[in-house]
C-alpha positions as CSV (number, residue, x, y, z in Angstrom):
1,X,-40.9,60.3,-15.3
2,X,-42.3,56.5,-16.2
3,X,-39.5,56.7,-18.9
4,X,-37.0,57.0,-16.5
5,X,-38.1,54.6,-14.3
6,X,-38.7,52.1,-17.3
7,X,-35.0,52.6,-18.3
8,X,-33.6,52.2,-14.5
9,X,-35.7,49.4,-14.2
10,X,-34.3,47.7,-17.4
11,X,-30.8,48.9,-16.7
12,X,-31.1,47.2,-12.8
13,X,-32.7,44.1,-14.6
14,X,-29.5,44.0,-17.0
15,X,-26.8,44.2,-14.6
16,X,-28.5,41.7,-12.6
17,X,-28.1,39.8,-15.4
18,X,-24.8,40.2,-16.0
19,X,-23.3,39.7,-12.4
20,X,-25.6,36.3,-12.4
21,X,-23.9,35.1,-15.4
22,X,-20.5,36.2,-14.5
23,X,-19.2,32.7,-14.8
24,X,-15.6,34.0,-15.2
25,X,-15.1,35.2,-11.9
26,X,-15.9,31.4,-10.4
27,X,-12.1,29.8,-9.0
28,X,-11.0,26.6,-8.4
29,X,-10.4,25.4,-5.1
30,X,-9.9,21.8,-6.4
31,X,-10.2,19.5,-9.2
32,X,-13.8,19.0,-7.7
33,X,-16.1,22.2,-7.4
34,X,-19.5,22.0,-6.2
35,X,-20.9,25.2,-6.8
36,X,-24.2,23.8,-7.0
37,X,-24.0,22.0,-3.7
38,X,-25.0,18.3,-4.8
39,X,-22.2,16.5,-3.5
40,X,-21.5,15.3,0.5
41,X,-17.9,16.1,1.6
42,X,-17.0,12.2,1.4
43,X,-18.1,12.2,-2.0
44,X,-15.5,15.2,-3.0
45,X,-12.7,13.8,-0.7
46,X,-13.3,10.5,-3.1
47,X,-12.9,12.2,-6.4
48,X,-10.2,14.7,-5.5
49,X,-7.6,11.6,-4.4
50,X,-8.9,10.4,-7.8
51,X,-8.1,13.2,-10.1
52,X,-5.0,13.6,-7.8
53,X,-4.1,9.9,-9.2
54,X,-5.2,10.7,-13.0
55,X,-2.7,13.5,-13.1
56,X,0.3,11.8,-11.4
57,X,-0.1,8.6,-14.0
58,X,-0.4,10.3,-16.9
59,X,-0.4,13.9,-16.7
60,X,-3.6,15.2,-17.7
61,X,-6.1,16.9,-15.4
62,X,-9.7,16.6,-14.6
63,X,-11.6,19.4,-13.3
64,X,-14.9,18.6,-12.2
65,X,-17.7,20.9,-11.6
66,X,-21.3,21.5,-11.2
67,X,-23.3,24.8,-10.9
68,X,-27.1,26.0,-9.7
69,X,-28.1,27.4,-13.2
70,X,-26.3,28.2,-16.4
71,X,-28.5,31.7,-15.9
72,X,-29.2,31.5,-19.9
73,X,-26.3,30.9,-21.1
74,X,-25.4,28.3,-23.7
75,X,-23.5,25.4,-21.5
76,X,-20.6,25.3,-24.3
77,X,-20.0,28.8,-23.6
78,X,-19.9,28.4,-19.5
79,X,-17.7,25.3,-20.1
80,X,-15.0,26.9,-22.4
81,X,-15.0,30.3,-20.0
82,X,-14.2,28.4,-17.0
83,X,-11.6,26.1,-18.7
84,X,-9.9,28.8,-20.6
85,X,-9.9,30.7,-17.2
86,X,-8.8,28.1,-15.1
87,X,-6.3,26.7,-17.4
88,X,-6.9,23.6,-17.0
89,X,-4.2,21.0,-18.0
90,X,-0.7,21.9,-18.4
91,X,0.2,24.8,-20.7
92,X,2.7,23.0,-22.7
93,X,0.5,19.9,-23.7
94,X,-3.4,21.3,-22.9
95,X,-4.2,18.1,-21.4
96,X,-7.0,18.4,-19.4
97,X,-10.8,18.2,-19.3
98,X,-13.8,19.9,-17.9
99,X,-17.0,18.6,-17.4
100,X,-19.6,20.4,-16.3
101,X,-23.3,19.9,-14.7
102,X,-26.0,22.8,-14.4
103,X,-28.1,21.2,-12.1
104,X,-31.6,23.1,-12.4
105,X,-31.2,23.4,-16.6
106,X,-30.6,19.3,-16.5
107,X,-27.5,19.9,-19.0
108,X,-24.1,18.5,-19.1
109,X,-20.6,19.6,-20.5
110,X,-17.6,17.7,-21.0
111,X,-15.2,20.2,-22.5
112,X,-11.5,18.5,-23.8
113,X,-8.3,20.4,-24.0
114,X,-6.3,20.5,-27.3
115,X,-4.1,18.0,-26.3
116,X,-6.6,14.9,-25.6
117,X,-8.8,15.6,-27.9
118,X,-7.4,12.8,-30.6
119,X,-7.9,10.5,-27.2
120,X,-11.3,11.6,-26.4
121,X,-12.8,12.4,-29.9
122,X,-16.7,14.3,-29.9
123,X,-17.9,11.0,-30.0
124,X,-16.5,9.3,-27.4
125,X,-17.4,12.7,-25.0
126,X,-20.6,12.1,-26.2
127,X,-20.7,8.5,-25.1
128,X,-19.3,9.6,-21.5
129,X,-22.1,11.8,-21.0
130,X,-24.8,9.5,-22.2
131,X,-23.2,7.0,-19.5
132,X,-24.2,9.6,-16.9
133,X,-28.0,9.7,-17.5
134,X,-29.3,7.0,-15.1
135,X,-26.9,8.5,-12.0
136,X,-28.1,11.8,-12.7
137,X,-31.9,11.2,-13.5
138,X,-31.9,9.5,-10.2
139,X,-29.9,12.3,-9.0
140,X,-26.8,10.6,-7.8
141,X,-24.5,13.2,-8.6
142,X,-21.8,11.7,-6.9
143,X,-21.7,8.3,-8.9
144,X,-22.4,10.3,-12.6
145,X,-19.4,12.4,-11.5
146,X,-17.1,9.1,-10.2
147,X,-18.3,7.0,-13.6
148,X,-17.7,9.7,-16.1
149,X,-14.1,10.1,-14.3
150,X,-13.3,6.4,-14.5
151,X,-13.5,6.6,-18.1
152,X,-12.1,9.7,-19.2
153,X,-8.9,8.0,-16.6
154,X,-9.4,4.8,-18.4
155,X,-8.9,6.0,-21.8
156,X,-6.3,8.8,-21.1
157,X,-4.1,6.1,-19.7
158,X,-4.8,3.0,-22.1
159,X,-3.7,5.9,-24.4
160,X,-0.7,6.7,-22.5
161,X,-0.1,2.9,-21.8
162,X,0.0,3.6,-18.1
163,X,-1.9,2.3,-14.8
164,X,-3.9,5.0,-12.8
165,X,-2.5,4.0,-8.7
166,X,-5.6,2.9,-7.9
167,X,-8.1,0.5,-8.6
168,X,-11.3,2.0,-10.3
169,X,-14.3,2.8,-8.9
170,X,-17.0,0.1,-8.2
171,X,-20.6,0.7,-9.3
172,X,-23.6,1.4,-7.0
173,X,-26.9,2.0,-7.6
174,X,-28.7,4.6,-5.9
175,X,-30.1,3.5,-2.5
176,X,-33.8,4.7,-2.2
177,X,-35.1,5.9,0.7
178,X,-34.5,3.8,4.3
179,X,-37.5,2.3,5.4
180,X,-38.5,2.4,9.3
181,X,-36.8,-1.0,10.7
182,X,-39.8,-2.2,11.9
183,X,-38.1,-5.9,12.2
184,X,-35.4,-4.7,14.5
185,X,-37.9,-2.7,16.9
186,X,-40.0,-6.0,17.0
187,X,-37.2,-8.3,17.5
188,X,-35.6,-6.2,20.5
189,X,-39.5,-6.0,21.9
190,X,-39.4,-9.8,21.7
191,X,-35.7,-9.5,23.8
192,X,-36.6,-7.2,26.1
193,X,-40.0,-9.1,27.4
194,X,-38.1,-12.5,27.6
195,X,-35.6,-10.7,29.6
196,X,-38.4,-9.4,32.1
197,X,-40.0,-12.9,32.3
198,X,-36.7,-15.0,32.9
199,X,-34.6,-12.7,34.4
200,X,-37.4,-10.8,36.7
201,X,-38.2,-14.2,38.0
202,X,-35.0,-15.8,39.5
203,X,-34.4,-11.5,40.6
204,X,-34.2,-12.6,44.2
205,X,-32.1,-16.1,43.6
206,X,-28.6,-14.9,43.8
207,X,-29.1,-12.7,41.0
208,X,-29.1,-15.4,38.8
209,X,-30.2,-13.0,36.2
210,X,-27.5,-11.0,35.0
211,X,-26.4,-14.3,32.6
212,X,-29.8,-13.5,31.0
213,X,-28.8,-9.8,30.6
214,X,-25.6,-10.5,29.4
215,X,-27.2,-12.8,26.4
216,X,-29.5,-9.5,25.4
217,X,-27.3,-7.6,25.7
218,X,-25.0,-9.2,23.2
219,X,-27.9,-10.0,20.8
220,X,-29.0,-6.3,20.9
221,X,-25.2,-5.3,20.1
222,X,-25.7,-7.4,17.1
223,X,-28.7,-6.3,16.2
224,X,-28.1,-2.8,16.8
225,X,-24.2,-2.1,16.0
226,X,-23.9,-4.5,13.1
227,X,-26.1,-2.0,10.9
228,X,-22.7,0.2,10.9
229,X,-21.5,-2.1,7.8
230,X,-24.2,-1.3,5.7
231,X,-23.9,2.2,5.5
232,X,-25.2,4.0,2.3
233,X,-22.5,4.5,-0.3
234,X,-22.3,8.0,-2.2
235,X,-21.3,6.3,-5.2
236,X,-17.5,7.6,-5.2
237,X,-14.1,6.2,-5.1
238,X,-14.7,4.5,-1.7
239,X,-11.9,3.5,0.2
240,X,-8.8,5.6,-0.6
241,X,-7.0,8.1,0.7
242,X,-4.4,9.8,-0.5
243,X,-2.1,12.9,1.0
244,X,-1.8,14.3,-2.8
245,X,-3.1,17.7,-2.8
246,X,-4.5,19.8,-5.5
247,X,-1.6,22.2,-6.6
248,X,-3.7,24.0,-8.9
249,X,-4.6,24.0,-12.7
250,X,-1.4,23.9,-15.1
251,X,-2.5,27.3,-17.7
252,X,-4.1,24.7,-20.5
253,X,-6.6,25.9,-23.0
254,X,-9.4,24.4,-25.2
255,X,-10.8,25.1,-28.5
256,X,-14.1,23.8,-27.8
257,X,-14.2,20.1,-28.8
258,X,-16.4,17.7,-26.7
259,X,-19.8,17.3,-26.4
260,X,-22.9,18.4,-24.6
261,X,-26.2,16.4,-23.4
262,X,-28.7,16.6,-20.7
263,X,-31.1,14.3,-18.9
């Protein structure tokens, strides 16, 4: 009887397994999929009208993905099964690249089609990925992703001798965490008892107080509505945005040159 239960316990354990590292059955909604659920919805908006712009200049696609775990698996192995399955790049010229993060195993993948690979060589993958590590140790996801797409778009189309439609993306380093602003609370304390002093006293003049107000008032507006400008960047392609849509993934195929790395 513990036989049995030993074996059903093994076989459950094993098909678990399996079903976790069923990588295949993953599909593209975009050239950006966050499986892993590291990037905001800005962010992907961001990168998709960049990729969108990559593959009207020259052709080539960029698929873009990141996943929770890579559930065992070797990373090159993950890459090339999603690529292959997805096709990515068109069928006729396999130009297209994957690149791949598994978030918890701290690895990255940057798989390249047939058709680029004399463009983007195993070292120069290499060099892309080792570009990444201070986004991604800080865990900026977003700006790895944006920076390792800006030069896999730079080289395909100094290659191509062609001009992506839009200006690359700028660089940003991760903002750490917002402090309290202790300044602004103090400096609107300050406003507010000046207002009760001046304007409280000349109340019952005419209402001669409402000029004070109005000065505040302003001064808080300031104060208070100019912190919209400085709101924190995700690191992506700020600024664009473009009614291209992703039309799906052209049937290329890979052999397995790139590079892999982690952080």
């Amino acid at each position: 009887m513990r036989s049995w239960t030993k074996a059903l316990i093994l076989l459950l354990a094993a098909s678990l397994g399996a079903a976790a590292a069923d990588f295949g059955a993953l599909r593209p909604t975009g050239y950006v999929n966050d499986f892993a659920k590291v990037l905001d919805p800005a962010s992907i908006q961001q990168l998709e009208a960049y990729c969108a712009q990559v593959q009207n200049a020259t052709g080539a696609q960029i698929a873009l993905v990141t996943i929770p775990s890579l559930e065992g698996e070797p990373i090159e192995d993950v890459a090339n099964v999603l690529y292959r399955k997805w096709g990515v790049g068109s069928k006729k010229n396999n130009e297209g690249v994957l690149l791949l993060l598994s978030i918890n195993d701290r690895r990255t993948r940057l798989e390249v089609g047939y058709g680029l690979e004399p463009i983007i060589p195993d070292g120069n993958a290499g060099g892309i990925l080792r570009e990444m590590r201070p986004s991604l140790r800080a865990g900026n996801f977003a700006q790895a992703l944006s920076d390792a797409a800006r030069s896999i778009a730079e080289k395909i189309a100094q290659a191509k001798g062609v001009q992506i439609g839009m200006a690359p993306p700028m660089r940003h380093s991760r903002p750490g965490p917002e402090s309290f602003p202790w300044e602004v609370i103090l400096v609107v304390g300050g406003l507010m008892l000046l207002m009760l002093f001046f304007g409280g006293g000349r109340s019952g003049r005419g209402g001669g107080g409402g000029g004070g107000g109005f000065l505040v008032g302003m001064i808080l507006g300031q104060l208070l509505g100019g912190g919209g400008s400085r709101t924190r960047s995700s690191g992506g392609f700020g600024g664009y945005d473009s009614g291209d849509s992703f039309g799906g993934f052209g049937g290329g195929d890979s052999g397995g040159g790139g590079a892999s790395s982690d952080w």
